[in-house]
C-alpha positions as a Python dict, from the first residue, in 0.01 Angstrom:
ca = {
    (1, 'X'): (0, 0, 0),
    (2, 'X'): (294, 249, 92),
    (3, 'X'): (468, 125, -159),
    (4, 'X'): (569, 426, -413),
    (5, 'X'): (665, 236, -746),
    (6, 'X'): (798, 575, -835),
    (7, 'X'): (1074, 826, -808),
    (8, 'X'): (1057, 1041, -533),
    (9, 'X'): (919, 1326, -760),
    (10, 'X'): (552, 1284, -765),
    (11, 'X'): (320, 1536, -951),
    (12, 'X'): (-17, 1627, -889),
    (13, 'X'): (-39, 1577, -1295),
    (14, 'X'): (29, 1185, -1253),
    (15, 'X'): (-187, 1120, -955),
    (16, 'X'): (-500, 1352, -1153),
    (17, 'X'): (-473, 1160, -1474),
    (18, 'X'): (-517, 829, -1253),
    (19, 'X'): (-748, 957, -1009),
    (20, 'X'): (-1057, 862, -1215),
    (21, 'X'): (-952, 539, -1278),
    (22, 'X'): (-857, 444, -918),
    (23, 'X'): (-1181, 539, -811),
    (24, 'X'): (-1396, 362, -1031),
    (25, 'X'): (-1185, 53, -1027),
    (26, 'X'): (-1242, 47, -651),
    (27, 'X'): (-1588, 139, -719),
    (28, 'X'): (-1671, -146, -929),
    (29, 'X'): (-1461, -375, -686),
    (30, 'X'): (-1263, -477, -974),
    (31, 'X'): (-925, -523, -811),
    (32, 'X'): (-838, -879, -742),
    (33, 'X'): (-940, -1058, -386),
    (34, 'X'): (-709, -1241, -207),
    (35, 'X'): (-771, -1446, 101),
    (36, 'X'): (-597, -1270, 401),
    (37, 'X'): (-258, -1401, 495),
    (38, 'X'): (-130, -1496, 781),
    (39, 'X'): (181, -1256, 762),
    (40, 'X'): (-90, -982, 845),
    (41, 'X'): (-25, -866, 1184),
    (42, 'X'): (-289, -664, 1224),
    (43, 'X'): (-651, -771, 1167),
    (44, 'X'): (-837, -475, 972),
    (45, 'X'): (-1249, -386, 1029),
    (46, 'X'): (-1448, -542, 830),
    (47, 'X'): (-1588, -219, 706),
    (48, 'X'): (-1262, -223, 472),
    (49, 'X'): (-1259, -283, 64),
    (50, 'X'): (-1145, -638, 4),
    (51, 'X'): (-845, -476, -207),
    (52, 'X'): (-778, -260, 51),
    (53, 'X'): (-739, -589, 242),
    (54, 'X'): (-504, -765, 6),
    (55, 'X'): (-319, -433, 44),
    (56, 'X'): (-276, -501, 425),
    (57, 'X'): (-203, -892, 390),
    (58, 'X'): (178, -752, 392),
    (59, 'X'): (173, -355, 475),
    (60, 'X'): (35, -483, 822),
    (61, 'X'): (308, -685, 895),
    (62, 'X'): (564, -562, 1201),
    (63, 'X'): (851, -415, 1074),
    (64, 'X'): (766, -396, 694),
    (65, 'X'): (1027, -115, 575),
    (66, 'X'): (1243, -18, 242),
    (67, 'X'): (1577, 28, 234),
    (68, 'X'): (1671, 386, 17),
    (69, 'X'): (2070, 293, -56),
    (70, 'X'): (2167, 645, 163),
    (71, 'X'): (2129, 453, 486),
    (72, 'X'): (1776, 540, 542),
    (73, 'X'): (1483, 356, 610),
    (74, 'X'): (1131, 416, 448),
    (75, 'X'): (847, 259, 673),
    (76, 'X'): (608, 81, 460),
    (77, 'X'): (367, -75, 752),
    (78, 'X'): (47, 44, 777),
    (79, 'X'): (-202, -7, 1096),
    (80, 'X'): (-494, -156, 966),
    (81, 'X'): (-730, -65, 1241),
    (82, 'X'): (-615, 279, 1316),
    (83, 'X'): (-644, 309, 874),
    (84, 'X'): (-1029, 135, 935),
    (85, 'X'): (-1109, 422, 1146),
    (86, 'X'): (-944, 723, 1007),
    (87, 'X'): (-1115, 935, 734),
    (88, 'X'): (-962, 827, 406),
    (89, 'X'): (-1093, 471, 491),
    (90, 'X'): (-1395, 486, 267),
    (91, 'X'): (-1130, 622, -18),
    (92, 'X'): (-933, 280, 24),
    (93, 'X'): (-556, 285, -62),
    (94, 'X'): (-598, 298, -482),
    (95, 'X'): (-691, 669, -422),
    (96, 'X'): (-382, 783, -325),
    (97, 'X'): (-128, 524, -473),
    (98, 'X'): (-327, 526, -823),
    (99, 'X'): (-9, 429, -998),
    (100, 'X'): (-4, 98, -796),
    (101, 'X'): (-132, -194, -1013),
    (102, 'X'): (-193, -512, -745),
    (103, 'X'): (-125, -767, -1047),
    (104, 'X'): (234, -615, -1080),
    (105, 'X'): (309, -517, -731),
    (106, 'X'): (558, -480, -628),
    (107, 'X'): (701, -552, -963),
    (108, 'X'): (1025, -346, -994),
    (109, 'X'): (1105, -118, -732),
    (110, 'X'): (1168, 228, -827),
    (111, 'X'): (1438, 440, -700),
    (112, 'X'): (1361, 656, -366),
    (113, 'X'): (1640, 909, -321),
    (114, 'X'): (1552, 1012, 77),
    (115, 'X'): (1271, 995, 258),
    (116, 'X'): (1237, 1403, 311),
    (117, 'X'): (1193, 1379, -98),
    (118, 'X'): (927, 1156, -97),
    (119, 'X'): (689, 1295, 147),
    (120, 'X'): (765, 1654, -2),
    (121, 'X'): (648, 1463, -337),
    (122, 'X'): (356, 1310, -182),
    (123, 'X'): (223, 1634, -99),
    (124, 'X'): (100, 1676, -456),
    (125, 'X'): (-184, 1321, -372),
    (126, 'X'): (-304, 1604, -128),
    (127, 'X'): (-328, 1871, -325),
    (128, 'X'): (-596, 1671, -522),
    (129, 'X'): (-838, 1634, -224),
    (130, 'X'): (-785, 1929, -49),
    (131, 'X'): (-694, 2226, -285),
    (132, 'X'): (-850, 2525, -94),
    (133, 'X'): (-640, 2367, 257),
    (134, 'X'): (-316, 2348, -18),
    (135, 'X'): (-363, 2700, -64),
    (136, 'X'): (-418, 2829, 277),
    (137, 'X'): (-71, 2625, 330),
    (138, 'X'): (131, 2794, 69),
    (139, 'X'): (44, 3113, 227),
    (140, 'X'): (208, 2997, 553),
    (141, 'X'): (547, 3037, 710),
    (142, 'X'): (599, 2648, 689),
    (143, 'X'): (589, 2688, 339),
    (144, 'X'): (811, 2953, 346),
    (145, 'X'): (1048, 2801, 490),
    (146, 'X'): (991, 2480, 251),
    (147, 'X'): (1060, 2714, -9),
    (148, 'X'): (1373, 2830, 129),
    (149, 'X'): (1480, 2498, 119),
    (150, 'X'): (1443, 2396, 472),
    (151, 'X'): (1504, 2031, 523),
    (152, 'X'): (1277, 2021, 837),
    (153, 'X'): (961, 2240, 695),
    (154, 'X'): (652, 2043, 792),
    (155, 'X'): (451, 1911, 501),
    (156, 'X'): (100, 1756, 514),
    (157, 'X'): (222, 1409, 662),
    (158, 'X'): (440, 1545, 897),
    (159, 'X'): (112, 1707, 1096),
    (160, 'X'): (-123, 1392, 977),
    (161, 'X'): (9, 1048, 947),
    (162, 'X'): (-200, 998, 615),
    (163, 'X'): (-303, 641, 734),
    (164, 'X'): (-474, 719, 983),
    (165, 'X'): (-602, 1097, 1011),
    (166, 'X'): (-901, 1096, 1256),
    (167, 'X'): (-1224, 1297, 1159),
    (168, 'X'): (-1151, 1612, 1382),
    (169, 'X'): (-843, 1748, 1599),
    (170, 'X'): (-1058, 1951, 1798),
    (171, 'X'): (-1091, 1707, 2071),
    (172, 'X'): (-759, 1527, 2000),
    (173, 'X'): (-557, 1482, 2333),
    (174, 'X'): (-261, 1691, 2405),
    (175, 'X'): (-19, 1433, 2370),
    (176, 'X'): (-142, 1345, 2007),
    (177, 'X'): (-48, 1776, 1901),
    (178, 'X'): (191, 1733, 1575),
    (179, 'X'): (331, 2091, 1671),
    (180, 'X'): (530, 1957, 1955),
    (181, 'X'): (759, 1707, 1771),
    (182, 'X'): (921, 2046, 1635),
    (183, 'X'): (779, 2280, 1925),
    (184, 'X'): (916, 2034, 2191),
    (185, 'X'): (1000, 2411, 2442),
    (186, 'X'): (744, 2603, 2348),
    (187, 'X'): (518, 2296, 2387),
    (188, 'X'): (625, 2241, 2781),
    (189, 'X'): (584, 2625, 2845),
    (190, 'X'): (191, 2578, 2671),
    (191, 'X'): (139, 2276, 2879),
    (192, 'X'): (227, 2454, 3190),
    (193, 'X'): (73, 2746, 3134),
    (194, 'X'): (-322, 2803, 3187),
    (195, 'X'): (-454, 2729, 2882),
    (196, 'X'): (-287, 2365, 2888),
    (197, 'X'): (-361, 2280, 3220),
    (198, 'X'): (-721, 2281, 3157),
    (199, 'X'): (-685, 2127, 2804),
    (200, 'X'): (-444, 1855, 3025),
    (201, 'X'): (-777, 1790, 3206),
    (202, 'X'): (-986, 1717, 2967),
    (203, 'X'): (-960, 1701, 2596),
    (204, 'X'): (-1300, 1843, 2520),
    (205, 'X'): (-1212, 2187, 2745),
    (206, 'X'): (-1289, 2496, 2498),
    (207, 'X'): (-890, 2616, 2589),
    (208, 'X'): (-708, 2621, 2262),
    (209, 'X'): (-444, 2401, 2124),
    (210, 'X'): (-178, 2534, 1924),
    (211, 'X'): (-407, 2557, 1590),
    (212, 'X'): (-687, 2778, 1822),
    (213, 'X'): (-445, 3063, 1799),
    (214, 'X'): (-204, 2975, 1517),
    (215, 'X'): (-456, 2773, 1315),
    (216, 'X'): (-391, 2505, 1140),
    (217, 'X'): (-294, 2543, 783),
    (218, 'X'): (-212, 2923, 719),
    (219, 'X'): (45, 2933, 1021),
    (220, 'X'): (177, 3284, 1049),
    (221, 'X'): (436, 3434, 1226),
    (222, 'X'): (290, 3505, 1581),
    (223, 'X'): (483, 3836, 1605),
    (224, 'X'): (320, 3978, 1295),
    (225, 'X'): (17, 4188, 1281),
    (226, 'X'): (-303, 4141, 1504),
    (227, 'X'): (-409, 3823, 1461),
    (228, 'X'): (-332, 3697, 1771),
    (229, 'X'): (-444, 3958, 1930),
    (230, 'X'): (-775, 3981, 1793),
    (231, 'X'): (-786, 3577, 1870),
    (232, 'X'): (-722, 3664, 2232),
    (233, 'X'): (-988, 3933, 2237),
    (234, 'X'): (-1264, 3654, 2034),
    (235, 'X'): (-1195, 3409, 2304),
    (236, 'X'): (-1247, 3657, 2592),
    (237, 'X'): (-1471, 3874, 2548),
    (238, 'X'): (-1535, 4191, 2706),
    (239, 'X'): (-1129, 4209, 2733),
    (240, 'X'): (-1217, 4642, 2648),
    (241, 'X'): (-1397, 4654, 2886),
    (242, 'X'): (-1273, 4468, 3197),
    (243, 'X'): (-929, 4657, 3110),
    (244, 'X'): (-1110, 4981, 3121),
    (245, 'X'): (-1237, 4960, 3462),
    (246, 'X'): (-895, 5027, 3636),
    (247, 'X'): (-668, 5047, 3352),
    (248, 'X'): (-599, 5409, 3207),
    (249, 'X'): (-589, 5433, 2854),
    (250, 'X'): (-694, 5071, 2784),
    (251, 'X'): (-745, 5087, 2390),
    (252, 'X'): (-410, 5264, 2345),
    (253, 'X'): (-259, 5039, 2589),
    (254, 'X'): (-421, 4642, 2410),
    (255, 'X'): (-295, 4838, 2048),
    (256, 'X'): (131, 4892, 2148),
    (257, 'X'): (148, 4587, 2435),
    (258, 'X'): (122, 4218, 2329),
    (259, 'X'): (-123, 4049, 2601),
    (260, 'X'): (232, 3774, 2740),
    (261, 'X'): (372, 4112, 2861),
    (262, 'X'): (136, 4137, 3114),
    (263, 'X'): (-10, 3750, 3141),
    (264, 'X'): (291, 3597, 3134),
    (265, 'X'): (432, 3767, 3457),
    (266, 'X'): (734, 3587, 3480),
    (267, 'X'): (880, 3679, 3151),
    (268, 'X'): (1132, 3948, 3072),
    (269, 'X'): (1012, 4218, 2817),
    (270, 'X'): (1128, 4438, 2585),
    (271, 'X'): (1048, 4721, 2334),
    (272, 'X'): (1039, 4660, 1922),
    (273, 'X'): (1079, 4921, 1731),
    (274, 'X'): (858, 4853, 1404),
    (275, 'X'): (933, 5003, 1081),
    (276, 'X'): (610, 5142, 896),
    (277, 'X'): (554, 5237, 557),
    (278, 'X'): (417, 5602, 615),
    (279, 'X'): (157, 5555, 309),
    (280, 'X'): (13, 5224, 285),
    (281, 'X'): (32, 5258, 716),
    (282, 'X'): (128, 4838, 707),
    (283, 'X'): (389, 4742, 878),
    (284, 'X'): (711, 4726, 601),
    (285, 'X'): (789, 4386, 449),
    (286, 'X'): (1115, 4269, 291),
    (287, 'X'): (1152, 4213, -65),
    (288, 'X'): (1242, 3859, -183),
    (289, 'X'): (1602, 3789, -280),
    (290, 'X'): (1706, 4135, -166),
    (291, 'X'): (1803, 4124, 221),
    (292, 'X'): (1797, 4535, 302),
    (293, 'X'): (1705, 4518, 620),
    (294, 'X'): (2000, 4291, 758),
    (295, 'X'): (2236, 4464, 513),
    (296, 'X'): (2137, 4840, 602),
    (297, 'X'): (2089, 4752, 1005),
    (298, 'X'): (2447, 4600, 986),
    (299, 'X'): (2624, 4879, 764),
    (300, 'X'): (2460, 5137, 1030),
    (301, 'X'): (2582, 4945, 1275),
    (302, 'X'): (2953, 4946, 1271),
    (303, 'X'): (3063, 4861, 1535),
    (304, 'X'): (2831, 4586, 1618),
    (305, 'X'): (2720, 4626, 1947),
    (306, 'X'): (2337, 4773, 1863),
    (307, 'X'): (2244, 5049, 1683),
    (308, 'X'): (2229, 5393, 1866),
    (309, 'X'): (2042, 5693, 1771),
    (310, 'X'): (2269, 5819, 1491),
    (311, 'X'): (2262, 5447, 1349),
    (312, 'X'): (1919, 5433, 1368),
    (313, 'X'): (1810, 5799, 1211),
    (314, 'X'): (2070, 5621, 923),
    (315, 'X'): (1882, 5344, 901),
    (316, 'X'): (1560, 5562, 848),
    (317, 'X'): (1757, 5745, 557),
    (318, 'X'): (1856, 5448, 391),
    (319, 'X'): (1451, 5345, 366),
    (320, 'X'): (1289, 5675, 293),
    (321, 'X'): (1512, 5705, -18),
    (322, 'X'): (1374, 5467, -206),
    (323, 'X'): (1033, 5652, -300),
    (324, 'X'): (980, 6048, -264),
    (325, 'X'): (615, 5979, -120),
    (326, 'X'): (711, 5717, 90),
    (327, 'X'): (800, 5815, 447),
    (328, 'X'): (954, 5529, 699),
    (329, 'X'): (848, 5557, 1053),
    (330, 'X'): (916, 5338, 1411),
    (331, 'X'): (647, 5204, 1603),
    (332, 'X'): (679, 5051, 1957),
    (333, 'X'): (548, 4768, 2096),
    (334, 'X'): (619, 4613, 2407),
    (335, 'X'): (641, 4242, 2382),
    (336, 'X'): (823, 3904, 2542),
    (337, 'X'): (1153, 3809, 2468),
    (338, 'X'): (1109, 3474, 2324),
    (339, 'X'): (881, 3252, 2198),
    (340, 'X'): (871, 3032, 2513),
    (341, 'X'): (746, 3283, 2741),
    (342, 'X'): (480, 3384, 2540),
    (343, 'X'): (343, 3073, 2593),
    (344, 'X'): (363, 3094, 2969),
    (345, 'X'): (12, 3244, 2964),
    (346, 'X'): (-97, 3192, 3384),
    (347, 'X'): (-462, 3313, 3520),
    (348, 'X'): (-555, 3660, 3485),
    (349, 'X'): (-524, 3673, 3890),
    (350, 'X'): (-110, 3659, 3835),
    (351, 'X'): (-94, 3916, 3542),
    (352, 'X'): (104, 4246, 3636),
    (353, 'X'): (-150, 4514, 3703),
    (354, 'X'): (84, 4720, 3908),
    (355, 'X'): (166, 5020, 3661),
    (356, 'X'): (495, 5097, 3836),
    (357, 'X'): (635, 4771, 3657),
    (358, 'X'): (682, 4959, 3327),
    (359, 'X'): (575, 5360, 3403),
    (360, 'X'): (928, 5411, 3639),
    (361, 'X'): (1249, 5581, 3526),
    (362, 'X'): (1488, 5269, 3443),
    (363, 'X'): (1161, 4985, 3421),
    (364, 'X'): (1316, 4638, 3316),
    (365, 'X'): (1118, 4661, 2960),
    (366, 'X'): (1281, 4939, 2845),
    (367, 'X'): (1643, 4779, 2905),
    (368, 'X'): (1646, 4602, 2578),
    (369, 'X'): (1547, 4717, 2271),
    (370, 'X'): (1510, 4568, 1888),
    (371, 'X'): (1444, 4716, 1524),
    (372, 'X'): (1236, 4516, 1310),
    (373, 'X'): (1087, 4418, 975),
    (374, 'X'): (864, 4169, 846),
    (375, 'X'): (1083, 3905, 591),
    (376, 'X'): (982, 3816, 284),
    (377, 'X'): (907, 3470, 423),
    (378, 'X'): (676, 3630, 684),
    (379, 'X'): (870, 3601, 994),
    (380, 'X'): (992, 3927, 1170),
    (381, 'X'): (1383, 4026, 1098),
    (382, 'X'): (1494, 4181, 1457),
    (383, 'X'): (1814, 4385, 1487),
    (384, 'X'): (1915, 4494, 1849),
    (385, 'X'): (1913, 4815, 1920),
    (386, 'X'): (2074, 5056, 2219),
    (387, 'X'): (1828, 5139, 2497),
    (388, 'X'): (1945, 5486, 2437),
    (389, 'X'): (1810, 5527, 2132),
    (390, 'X'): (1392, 5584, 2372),
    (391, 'X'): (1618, 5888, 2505),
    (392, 'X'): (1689, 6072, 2180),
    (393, 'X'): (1539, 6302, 1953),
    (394, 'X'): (1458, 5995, 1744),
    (395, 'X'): (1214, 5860, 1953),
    (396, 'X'): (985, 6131, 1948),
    (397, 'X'): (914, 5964, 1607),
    (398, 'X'): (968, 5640, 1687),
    (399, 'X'): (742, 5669, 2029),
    (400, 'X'): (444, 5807, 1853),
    (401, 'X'): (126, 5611, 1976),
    (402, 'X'): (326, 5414, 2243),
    (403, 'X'): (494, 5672, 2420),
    (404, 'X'): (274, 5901, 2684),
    (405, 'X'): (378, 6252, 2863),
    (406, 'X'): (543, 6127, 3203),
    (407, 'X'): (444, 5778, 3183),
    (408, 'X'): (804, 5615, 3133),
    (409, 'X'): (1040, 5888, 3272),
    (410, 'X'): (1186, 5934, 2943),
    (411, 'X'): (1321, 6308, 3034),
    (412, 'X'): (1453, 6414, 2738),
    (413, 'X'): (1083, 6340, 2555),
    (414, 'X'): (924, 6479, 2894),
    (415, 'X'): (1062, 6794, 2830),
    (416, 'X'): (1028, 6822, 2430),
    (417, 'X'): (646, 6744, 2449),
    (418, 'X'): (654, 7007, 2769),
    (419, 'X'): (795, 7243, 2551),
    (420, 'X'): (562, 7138, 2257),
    (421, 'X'): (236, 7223, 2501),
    (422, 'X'): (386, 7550, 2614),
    (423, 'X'): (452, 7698, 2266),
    (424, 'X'): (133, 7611, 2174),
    (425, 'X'): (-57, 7785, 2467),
    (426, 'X'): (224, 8080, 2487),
    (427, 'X'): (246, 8171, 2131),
    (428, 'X'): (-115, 8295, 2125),
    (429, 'X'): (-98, 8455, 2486),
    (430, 'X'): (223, 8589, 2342),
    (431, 'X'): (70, 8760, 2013),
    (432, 'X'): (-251, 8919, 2183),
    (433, 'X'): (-76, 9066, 2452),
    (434, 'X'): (193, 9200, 2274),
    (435, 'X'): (-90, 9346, 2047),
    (436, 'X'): (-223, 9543, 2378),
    (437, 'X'): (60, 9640, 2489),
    (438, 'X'): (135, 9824, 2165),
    (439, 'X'): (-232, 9876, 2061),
    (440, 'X'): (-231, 10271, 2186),
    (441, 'X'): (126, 10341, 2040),
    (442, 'X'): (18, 10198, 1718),
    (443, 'X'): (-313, 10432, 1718),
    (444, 'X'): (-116, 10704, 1788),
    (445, 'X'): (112, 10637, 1450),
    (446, 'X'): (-243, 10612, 1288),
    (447, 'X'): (-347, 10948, 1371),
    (448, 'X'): (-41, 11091, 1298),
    (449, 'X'): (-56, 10949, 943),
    (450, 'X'): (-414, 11065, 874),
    (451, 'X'): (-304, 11463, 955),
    (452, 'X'): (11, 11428, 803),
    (453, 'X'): (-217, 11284, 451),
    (454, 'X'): (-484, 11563, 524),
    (455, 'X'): (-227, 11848, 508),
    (456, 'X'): (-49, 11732, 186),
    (457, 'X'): (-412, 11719, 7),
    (458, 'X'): (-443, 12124, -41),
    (459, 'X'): (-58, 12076, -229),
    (460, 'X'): (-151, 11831, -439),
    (461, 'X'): (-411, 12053, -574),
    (462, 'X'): (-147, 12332, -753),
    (463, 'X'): (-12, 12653, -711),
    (464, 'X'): (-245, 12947, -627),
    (465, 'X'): (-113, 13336, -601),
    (466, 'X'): (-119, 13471, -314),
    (467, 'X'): (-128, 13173, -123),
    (468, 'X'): (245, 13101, -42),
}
């Protein structure tokens, strides 16, 4: 049944033009019976085809493998009553290995280079069932990566064994998550945290599993955009409001800090300085083959130690060339360090609600700092950054929609945005009493002007005798 008979270079075109055929020759229970054997070492449901049964007479048996010539081993067994009860059942085996033929199996055997080829091949048999979840999965970062030539991007049967995919993962049991055979740190952290102690209880709890917040095909990059923040807010709702009711500020406050800063209370945080694109107001994005943003961030950076303020207004430069109506700008965000301890979500009775934690002159957060872009494979591109750089003129910029009067004891911005209310009040003040002061000496000037016009008049009229 596992079988190949083929190179390890499947296309979807092969498995289409045999697709039709496959199915109708199961159909019409045309492919040969045989009686089962007792090399079978599982015993399959009845509800199975009799080919796929003659299939299983030897890809049941313990230890059924195929040797590649690299020193690898291709497992060819197949669990008859964990196939029986999976969804592809009622397919039966022809579906997917249409270029099998039972009366010449196993016939020659065809040359498998490794076994990373073959299952990246294979992925094409799933394309022809499941097209719209092929497409959501090219859009992902795992594809990305695939792409990039990553030897250990997941593909379709690394998340479902294709033998014996069960009819939903929703209740699916934590130890049965795909994510954690490449997630093995982040997956401890989520099993610790709250959201996988109650899904450790019981496998029909509502708290999410790694696809509730990342989903399941489309994976993105959890640092990018809102998505996970906007999950958060679906799951709990009324998070607005609840936040509102002792929290100052509460919209501004859910937009420029990730919700792990505050519910995972344990972690260590830090600001991210975003770059924006000024005119389409999305958050900037690579381009493909051309890596700027490492290049520029590390020719700004010289000396290689983080890029301070004059670095980073380069860095700016070097971006707002490109395009006369473009204009680059920095947005903070206050997030977790790492990817593990953003999974340490705990009850909302631990999270840090004491506003001293971040609104104090030298506050932990503010002690490390990163630049960032989105790469052309979707995941963000970080480049560390001085903690100086919140203290300079820069950061007015950079601050904007993050950054509030007195509320992190940045002086320097403290006394610019003092200065900035002052003028606006003073200049006014300024002109209209400046005005008053002078109002009477300028009325006098007036006066003065309108004799001094109505004694030149009688001149302008001409000479008259007599009248000198």
């Amino acid at each position: 049944m596992a079988e190949p008979g083929r190179k390890g270079t499947t296309t979807g075109a092969m498995h289409r033009d045999g697709f039709v055929v496959a199915a109708l020759v199961a159909w019409l229970g045309l492919i040969p019976v045989a009686a089962p054997s007792a090399r079978a070492a599982d015993s399959p449901a009845n509800t199975l085809s009799d080919g796929d049964k003659k299939c299983l007479t030897c890809h049941a048996s313990e230890g059924m493998t195929k040797n590649l010539g690299n020193g690898e081993t291709l497992a060819l067994r197949v669990h008859g009553e964990a196939f029986a009860k999976s969804v592809h059942a009622p397919l039966g085996c022809a579906i997917c290995h249409a270029e099998i033929n039972l009366d010449k199996h196993p016939g020659a055997q065809r040359k498998i280079e490794t076994r990373r080829g073959y299952a990246v091949a294979m992925i094409e048999v799933c394309r022809t069932c499941h097209e719209d979840k092929f497409k959501l999965y090219e859009g992902s970062v795992h594809a990305s990566l695939l792409r990039a030539g990553i030897p250990v991007a997941p593909v379709c049967t690394d998340c479902h064994s294709p033998h014996s995919i069960a009819p939903k993962a929703a209740g699916q049991p934590m130890k049965a998550v795909a994510c954690r055979k490449c997630h093995e740190t982040i997956f401890e952290a989520y099993a610790g945290s709250v959201h996988g102690l109650a899904r450790g209880k019981s496998a029909e709890s509502p708290a999410p599993l790694c696809a509730g917040c990342h989903r399941a095909h489309d994976v993105g990059a959890p640092s990018v955009g809102d998505r996970l923040r906007n999950t958060c807010i679906a799951c709990h709702g009324g998070t607005i409001e609840s936040h509102q009711s002792w929290l100052p500020n509460a919209e501004r406050h859910l937009e420029v800090v990730s919700c792990p800063a505050c519910h995972s209370p344990g972690a260590q945080r830090k600001v991210d300085l975003r770059l924006y694109d000024g005119v389409s107001r999305e958050r900037m994005v690579e381009k493909k083959g051309v890596p700027q943003f490492e290049d520029r961030a590390r020719s700004a950076d010289k000396e290689g130690d983080g890029l301070d303020a004059i670095a980073l207004r380069s860095l700016l430069k070097q971006f707002n060339v490109e395009g006369a109506e473009r204009t680059t700008t920095l947005r903070g965000r206050l997030e977790v360090r790492t990817g593990v301890e953003a999974h340490q979500l705990s009850d909302k009775s631990r999270a840090v609600s004491n506003c001293d934690s971040c609104h104090r002159e030298g506050a932990d957060p503010f002690q490390s700092v990163t630049v960032s872009i989105v790469g052309a494979d979707g995941r963000p591109l970080r480049h560390d950054a001085q903690k100086e750089v919140l203290n300079s003129a820069v950061s007015v910029e950079s601050m904007r929609g993050f950054y509030a009067i007195g509320g992190t004891r940045i002086k320097l911005l403290d006394v610019l945005l003092v200065l900035a209310l002052l003028s606006g009040i003073l200049v006014p003040v300024g002109h209209m009493t400046v005005k008053w002061l002078f109002r009477r000496y300028l009325d006098q000037i007036a006066k003065q002007k309108s004799l001094e016009n109505q004694t030149a008049e009688p001149a302008r009229g001409g000479d008259t005798p007599g009248k000198q």
